[in-house]
C-alpha positions in Angstrom: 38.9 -147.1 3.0 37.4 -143.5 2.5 34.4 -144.4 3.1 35.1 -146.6 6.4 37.0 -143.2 7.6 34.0 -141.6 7.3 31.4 -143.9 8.7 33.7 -143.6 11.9 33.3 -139.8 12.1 29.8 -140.1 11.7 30.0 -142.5 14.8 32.2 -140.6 16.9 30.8 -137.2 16.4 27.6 -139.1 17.0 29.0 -140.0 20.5 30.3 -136.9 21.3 27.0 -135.3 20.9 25.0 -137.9 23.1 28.1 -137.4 25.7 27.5 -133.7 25.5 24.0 -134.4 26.3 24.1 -136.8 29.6 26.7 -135.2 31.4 27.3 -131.6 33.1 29.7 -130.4 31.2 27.4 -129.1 27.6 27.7 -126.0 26.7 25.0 -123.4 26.6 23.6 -122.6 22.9 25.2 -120.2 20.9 25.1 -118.1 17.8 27.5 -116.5 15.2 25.1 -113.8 14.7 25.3 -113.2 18.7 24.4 -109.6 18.1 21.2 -110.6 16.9 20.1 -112.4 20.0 20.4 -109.8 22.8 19.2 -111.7 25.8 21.1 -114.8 25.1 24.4 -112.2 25.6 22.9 -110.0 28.8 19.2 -109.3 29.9 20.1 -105.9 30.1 20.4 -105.6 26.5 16.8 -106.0 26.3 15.5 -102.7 25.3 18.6 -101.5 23.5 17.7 -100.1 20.6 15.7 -97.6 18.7 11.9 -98.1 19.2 9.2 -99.6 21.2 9.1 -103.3 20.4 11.4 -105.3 18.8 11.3 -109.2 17.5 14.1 -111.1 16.2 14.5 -114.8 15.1 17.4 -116.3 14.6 18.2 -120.1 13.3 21.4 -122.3 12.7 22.0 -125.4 11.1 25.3 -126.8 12.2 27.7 -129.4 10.6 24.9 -131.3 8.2 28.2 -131.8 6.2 29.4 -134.5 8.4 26.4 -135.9 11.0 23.0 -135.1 12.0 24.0 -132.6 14.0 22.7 -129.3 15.7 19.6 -127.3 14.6 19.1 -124.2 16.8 16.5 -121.4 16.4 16.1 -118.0 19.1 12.8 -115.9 18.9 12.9 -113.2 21.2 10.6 -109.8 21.8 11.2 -107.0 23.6 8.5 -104.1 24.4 9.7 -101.1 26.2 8.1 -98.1 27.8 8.8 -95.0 29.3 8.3 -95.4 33.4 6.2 -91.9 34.6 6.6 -88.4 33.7 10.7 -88.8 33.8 13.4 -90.3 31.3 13.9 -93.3 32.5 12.5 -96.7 30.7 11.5 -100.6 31.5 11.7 -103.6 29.4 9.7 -106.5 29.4 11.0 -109.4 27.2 10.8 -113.3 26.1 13.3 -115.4 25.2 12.6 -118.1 23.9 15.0 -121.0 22.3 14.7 -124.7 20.4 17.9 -126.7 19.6 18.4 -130.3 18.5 21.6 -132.6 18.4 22.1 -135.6 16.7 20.8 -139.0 16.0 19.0 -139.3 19.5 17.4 -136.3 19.0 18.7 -134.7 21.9 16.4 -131.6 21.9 16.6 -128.6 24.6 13.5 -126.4 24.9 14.0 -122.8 26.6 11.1 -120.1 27.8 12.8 -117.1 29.7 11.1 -114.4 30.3 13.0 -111.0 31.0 12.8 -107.3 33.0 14.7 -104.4 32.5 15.2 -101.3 34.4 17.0 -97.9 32.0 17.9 -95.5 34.3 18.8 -92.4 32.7 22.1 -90.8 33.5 21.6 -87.8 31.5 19.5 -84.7 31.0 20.0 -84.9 27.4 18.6 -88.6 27.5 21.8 -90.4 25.5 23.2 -91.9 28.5 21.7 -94.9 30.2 22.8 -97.7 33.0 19.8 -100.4 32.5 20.0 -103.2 35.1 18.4 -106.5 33.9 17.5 -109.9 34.8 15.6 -113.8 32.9 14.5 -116.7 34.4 12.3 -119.4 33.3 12.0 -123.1 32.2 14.7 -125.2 30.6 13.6 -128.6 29.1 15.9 -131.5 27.9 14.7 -134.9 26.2 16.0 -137.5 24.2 14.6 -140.3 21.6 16.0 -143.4 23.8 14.8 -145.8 21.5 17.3 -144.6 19.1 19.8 -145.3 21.4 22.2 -148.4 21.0 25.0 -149.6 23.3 27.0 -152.4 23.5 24.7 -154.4 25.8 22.4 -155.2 23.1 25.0 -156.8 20.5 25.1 -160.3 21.4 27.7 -162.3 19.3 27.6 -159.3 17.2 24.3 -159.1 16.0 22.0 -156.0 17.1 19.2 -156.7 19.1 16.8 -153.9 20.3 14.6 -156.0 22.8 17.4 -156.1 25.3 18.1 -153.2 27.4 20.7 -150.5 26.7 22.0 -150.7 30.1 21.4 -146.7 30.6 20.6 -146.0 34.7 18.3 -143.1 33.8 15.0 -143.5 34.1 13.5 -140.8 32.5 14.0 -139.3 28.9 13.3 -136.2 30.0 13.9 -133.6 32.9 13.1 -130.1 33.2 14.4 -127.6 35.5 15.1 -123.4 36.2 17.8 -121.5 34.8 18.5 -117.3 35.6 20.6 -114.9 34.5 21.7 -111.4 35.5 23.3 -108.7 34.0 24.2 -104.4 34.2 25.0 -102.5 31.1 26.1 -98.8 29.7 25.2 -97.1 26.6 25.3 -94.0 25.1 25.3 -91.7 22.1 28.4 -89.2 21.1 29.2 -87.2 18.5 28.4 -83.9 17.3 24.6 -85.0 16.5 24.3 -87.9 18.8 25.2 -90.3 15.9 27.4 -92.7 17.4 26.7 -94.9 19.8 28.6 -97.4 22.1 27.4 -99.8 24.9 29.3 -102.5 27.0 27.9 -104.9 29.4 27.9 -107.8 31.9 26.4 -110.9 32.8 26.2 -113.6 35.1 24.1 -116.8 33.8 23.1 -120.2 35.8 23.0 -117.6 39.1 21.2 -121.4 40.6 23.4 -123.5 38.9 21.0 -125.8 37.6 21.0 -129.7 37.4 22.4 -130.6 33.6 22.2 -134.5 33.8 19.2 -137.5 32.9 21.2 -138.9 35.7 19.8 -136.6 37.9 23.3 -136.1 40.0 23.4 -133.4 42.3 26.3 -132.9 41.1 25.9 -132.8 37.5 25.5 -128.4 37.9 26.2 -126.5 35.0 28.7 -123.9 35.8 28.2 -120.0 36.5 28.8 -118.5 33.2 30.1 -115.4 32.8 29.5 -112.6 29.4 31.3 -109.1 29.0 30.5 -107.6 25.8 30.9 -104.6 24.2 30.0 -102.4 21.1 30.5 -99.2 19.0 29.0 -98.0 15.8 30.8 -94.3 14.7 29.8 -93.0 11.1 32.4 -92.5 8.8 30.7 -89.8 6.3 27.0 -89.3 6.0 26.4 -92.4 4.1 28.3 -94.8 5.4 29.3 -96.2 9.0 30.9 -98.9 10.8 29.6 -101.6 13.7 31.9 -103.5 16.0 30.7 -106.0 18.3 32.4 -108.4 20.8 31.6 -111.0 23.1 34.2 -112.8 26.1 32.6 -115.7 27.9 33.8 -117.5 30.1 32.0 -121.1 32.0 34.0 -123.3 34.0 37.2 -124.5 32.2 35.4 -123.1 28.6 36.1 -119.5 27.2 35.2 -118.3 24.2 35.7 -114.8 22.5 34.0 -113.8 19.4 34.4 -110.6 17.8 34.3 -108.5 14.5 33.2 -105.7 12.8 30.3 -104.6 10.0 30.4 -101.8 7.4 27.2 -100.1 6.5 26.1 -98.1 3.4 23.0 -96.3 3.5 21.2 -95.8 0.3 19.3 -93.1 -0.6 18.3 -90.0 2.0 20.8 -90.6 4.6 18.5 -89.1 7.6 15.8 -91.8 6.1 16.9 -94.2 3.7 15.7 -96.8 1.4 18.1 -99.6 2.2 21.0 -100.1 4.7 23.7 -102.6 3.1 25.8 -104.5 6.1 29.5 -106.4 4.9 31.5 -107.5 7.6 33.2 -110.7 8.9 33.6 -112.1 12.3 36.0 -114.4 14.1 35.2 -116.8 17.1 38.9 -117.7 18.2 40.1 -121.1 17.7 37.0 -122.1 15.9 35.7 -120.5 12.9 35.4 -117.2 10.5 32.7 -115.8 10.2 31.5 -113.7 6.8 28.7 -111.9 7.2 26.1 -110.2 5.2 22.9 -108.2 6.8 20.4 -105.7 5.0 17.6 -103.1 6.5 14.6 -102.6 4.9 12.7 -100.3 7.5 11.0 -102.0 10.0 12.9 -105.0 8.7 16.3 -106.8 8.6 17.6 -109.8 7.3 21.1 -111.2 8.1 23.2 -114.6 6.8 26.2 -115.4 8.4 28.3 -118.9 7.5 30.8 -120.2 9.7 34.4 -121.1 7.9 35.7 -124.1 10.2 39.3 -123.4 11.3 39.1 -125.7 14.9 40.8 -129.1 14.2 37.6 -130.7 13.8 38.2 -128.8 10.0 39.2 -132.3 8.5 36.4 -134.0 9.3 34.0 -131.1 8.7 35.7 -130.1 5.3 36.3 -126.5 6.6 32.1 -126.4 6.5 30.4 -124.6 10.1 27.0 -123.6 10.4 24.5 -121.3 8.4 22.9 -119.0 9.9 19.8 -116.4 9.1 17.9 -114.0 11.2 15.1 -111.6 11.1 14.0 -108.7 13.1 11.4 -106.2 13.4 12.1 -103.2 15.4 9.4 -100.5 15.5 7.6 -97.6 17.2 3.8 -98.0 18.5 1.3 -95.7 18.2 0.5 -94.1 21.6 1.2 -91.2 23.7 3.8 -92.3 25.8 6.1 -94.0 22.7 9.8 -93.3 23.1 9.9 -92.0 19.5 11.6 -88.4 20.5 12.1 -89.8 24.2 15.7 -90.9 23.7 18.6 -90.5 21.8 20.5 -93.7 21.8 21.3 -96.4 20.4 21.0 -96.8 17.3 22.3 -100.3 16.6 
């Protein structure tokens, strides 16, 4: 009996996924390590940071432990320059995403590429409203010959030679996608050594088509992002990061938040290693611990989503795992922003 329970939520998470898939109403991709994929939250978080490029990769495997379910990966680079002889900065970025779903294979293929404007609101340089905006290609395909419906059981045997019954014609479609978005940040503190930023964006600004079907009025929904974020220090060695996210899409809202503690080792103005412990929630869904460690230019972060939704029976409490790496650096050229700016320091 177990394992007929089981076989049938295979199949009906199986279904879910290829419903997800042909209709209008998927949602966009996502991480549990959203701070780690800037652009997906904002394209004004592009440039955000301490240095003149930055690369991060980010990749999720989601729900193995009960179907074949969703692999996701996020590369995206940032390079960032000062504009003339004053303090203000531009970004130029790439986002780029891969994410696959199930047995048909349903894959979805992104290439955004992203501008930012910093405009500096300070003197000091530790206050900045950037303005930013990404637009590009979206792909969508499927495996269609791993498709099977009920047209091609006759007298209940399976036969793939007759047709599935499916209206679309092609296994494939393409289309634009943009996004928009403003955000704030700046250093405080005695030395400059907090930071804090909060933002807002506006995604699917042309509502693209989200159907095989090709309906005009299979439109994904204008999604909205507000986030937020402070890191304060809490002695010289040590310091704390929050980060939030609200979304909202159509009927969907989602709000994942939490908090990191760091512990730098060694020389606290440069130091060998910074340790990250911390733990996020995405409400109604799952806990998420996480772990992250800096190795200058580099950081590595795992994060493991805890399955609290109700789908927590048939997943056995088990999410998605997730790792990412980034690079942030400075180059070496005249107009770097190494002692141009102040904040952030995230």
């Amino acid at each position: 009996m177990k394992k007929t329970n089981n076989h049938i939520t295979h199949l009906l998470l199986s279904a879910l996924l290829i419903f997800c898939g042909l209709c209008s109403s998927a949602q966009d991709i996502h991480f549990s390590q959203f701070y780690e994929a800037p652009l997906l939250r904002n394209p004004s978080l592009a440039g955000i940071f301490t240095g003149d490029v930055r690369a991060q990769i980010v990749y999720r495997d989601q729900w193995n432990s009960v179907t074949n379910a969703f692999k996701s990966g996020s590369v995206n680079a940032e390079y960032k320059m000062p504009v003339g002889g004053g303090d203000d900065f531009i970004t130029a970025g790439l986002q780029m995403l891969f994410d696959r779903a199930g047995t048909v294979s349903l894959t979805t293929t992104h290439l955004l590429p992203a501008i930012n404007y910093h405009k500096s609101l300070s003197s000091e340089r530790n206050m900045y409203l950037s303005v930013g905006f990404m637009g590009g290609l979206v792909q969508r395909r499927i495996d269609r010959s791993k498709i099977t419906t009920d047209n091609q059981y006759v007298g209940g045997a399976f036969n793939p030679a007759l047709a599935d019954g499916e209206t679309f014609i092609n296994a494939n479609y393409s289309n634009l996608d943009a996004s928009l978005g403003a955000s704030f940040n700046s250093s405080f503190g005695s030395e400059q050594q907090n930071n804090l930023f909060f933002g807002l964006a506006y995604h699917h600004i042309n509502r693209p088509r989200n159907s095989f079907y090709r309906n005009v009025n299979a439109a994904l929904h204008p999604k909205w992002v507000a986030s937020g974020g402070v890191k304060f220090e809490v002695g010289d060695q040590a310091f704390f990061n929050l980060q939030a996210d609200y979304s909202k899409q159509g009927p969907a809202d989602e709000i994942v938040g939490g908090a990191m503690y760091g512990y730098k080792i060694g020389d606290p103005e440069m130091p060998d290693y910074v340790v990250h412990v911390g733990a996020f929630m995405r409400l109604r869904d799952a806990l998420i611990p996480a772990v992250k460690i800096d190795y200058n230019p580099f950081s590595i972060g795992l994060s493991y989503d805890v399955n609290v939704s109700q789908l927590k029976t048939a997943s056995q409490g088990r999410g998605g795992f997730e790792l990412s790496i980034t690079y942030i650096g400075f180059l070496n050229r005249d107009n770097s922003t190494r002692e141009k700016v102040f904040c952030p320091r995230f």
